[in-house]
C-alpha positions as a Markdown table, in Angstrom:
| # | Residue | x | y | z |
|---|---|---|---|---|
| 1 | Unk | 196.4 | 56.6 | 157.2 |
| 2 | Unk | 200.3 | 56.8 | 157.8 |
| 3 | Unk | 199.9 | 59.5 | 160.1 |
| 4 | Unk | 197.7 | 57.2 | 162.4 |
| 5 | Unk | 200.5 | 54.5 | 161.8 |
| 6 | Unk | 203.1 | 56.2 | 163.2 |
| 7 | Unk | 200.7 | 57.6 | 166.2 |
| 8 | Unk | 199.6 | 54.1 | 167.7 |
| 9 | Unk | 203.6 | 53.3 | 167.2 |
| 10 | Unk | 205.2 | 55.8 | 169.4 |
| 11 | Unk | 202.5 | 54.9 | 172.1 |
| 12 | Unk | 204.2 | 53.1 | 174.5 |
| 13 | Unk | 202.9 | 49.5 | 174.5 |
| 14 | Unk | 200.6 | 49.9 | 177.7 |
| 15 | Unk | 198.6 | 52.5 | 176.6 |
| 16 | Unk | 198.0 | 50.4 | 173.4 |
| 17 | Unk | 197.0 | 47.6 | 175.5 |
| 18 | Unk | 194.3 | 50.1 | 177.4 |
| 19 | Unk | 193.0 | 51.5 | 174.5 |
| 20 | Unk | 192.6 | 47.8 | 173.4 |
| 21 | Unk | 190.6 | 46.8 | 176.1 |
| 22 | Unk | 188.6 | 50.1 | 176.3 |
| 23 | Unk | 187.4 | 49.2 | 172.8 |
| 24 | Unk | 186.6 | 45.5 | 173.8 |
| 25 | Unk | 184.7 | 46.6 | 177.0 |
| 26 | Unk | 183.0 | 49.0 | 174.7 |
| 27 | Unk | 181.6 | 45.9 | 172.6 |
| 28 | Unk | 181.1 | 43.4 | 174.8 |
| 29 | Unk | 178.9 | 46.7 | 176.8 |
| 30 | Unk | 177.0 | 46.8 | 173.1 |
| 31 | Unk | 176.2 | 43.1 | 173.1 |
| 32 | Unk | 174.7 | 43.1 | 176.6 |
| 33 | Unk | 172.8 | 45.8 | 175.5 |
| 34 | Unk | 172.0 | 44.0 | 172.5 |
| 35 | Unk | 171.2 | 40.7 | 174.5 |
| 36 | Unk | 168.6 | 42.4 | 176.9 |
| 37 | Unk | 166.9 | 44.0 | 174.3 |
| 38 | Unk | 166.0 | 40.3 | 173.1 |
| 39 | Unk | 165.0 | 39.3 | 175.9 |
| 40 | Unk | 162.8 | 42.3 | 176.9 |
| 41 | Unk | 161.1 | 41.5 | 173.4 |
């Protein structure tokens, strides 16, 4: 747990940012998905 502490805190802040919207591109991809499957039902 500290290790990964100290890992996202030498990033510099812009690659924090990108991995930040990576991940929140990756849900909001998992909702469409989520949200067509409902409608295909």
């Amino acid at each position: 747990m500290k290790k990964s502490k100290k890992k996202k805190a030498s990033l510099p802040k812009e690659e924090q940012v990108i991995g930040k919207g990576v991940k929140e591109s990756e849900l909001n991809e998992k909702r469409l998905r989520k949200l067509k499957s409902k409608k295909k039902q």
